[in-house]
C-alpha positions as CSV (number, residue, x, y, z in Angstrom):
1,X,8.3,53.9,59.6
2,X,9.7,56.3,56.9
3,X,10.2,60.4,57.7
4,X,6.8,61.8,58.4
5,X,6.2,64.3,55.9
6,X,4.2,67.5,57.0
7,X,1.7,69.7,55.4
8,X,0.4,73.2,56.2
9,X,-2.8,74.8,56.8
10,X,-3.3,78.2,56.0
11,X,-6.0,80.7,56.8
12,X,-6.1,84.2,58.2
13,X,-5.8,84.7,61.3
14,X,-4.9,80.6,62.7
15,X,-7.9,80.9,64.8
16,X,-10.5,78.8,63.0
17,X,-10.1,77.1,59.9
18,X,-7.0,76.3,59.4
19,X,-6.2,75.2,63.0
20,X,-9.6,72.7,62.5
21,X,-8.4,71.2,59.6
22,X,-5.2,70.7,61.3
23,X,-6.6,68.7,63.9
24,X,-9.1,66.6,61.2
25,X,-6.2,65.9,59.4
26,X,-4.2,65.1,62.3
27,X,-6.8,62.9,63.5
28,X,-7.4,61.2,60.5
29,X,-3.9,60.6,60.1
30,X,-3.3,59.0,62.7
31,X,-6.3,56.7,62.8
32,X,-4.6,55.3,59.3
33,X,-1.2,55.2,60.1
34,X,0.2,57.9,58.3
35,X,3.5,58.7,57.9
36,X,1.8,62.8,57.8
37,X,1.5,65.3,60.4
38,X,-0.2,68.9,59.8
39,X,0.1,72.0,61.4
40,X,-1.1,75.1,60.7
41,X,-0.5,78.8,60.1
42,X,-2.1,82.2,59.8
43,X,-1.3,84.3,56.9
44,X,-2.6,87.9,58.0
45,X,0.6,90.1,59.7
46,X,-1.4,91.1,62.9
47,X,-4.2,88.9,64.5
48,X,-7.9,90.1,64.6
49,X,-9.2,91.5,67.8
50,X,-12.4,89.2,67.2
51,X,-9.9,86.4,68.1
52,X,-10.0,85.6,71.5
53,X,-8.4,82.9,73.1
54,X,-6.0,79.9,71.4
55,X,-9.0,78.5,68.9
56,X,-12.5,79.5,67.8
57,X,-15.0,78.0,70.0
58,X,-16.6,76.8,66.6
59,X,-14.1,74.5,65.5
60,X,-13.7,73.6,69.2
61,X,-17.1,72.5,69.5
62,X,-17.0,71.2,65.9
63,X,-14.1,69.0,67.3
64,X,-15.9,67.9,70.3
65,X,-18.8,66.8,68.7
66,X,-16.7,64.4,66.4
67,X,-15.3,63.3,69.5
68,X,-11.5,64.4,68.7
69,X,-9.7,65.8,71.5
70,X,-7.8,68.8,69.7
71,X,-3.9,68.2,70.8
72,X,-3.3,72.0,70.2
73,X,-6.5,73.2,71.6
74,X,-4.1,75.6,74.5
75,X,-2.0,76.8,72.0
76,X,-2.6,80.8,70.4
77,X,-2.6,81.7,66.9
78,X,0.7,81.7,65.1
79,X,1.7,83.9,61.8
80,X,3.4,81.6,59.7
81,X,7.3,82.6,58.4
82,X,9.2,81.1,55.7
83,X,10.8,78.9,57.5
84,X,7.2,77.2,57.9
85,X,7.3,76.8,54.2
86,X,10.7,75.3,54.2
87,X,9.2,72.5,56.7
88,X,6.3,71.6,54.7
89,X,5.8,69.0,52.0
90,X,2.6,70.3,50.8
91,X,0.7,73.7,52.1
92,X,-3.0,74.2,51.5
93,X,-4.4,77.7,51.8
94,X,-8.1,77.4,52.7
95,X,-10.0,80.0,50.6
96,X,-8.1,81.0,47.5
97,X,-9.7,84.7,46.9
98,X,-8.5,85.6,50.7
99,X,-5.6,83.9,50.7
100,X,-4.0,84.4,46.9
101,X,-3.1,88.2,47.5
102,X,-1.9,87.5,51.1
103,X,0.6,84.7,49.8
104,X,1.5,86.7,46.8
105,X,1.9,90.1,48.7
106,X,4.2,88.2,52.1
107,X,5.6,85.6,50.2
108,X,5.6,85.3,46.7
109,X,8.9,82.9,46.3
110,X,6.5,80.3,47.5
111,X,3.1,80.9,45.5
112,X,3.5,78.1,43.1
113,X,3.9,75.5,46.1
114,X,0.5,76.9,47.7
115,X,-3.2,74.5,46.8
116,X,-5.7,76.6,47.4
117,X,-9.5,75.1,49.0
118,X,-12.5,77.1,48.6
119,X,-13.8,77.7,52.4
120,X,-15.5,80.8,53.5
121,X,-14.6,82.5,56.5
122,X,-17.6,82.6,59.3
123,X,-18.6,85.7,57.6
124,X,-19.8,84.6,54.8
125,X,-20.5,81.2,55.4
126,X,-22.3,79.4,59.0
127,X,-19.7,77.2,61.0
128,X,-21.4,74.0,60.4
129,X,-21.1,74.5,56.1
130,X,-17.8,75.7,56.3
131,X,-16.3,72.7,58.5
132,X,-18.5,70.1,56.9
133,X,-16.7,71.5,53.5
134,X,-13.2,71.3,55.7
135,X,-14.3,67.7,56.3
136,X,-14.5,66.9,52.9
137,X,-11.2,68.4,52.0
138,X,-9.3,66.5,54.6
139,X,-11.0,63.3,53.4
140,X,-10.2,63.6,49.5
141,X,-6.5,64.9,50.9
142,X,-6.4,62.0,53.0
143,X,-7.4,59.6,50.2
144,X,-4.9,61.3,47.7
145,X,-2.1,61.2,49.8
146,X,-2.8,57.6,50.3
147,X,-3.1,56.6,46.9
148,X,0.3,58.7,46.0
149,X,1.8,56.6,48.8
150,X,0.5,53.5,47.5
151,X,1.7,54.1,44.0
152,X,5.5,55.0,45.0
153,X,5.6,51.5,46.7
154,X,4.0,50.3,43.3
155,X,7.1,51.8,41.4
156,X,9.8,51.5,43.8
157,X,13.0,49.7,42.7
158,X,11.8,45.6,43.3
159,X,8.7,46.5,44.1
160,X,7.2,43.8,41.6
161,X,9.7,40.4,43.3
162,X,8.0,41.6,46.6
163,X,4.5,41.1,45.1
């Protein structure tokens, strides 16, 4: 199996979304054989009080009722650091006008790397529309990723004698 290749969640405060989407895609992942892993990060430099415990109990319960056991369920927000960046082969930031000004402000050798969803924060938009949408990120990522995979085999070196 070649290197497994890793790609980084962003949100906040690496309480709700971004740890959700790193269990999805992790899921996901794994029930195709990927040679990808996620984790996941939060961007702000102190975590919000309204963040109690390791993850939200919405994506907990989001999780659950897919039926995906979370394998990072016990562990607590984490701020991410560049060396985060230096580990990951792609890093998606989960709702571009939050998440722009953080990047730009913390890290701004990196912007240019960062893909940027469009997911609101349980603020602005109810749990079950803002994982549904996190859902149908991971899938199109999922399918992307599988389709970039496919076409390096496609144009490797003697790729067309094995065909």
């Amino acid at each position: 199996m070649p290197p497994t290749e890793q790609v980084l969640f962003l949100c906040t405060g690496n309480y709700y979304r971004s740890r959700y989407a790193e269990e999805v895609f992790n899921f996901r992942a794994g029930a195709e054989s990927m040679a990808w892993r996620a984790f996941s990060r939060g961007l702000a430099e102190a975590s919000s009080p309204e963040n109690v415990g390791p993850m939200s109990p919405f994506a907990l319960g989001a999780l659950e009722h897919r039926m995906i056991a979370p394998e990072g369920a016990a562990r607590f927000p984490e701020p991410c650091s560049p060396a985060d960046f230096d580990q990951a082969s792609l890093i998606i930031a989960l709702k571009e006008v939050e998440h722009r000004p953080m990047v730009e402000r913390r890290f701004p050798h990196i912007a240019g790397r960062i893909e940027y969803w469009h997911v609101d924060d349980i603020e602005f938009a109810p749990a079950a529309v803002a994982l549904a949408m996190i859902d149908r990120e991971v899938e199109e990522l999922i399918r992307r990723l599988q389709l970039d995979a496919a076409s390096k085999v496609r144009r490797a070196p003697g790729a067309a004698d094995r065909e």
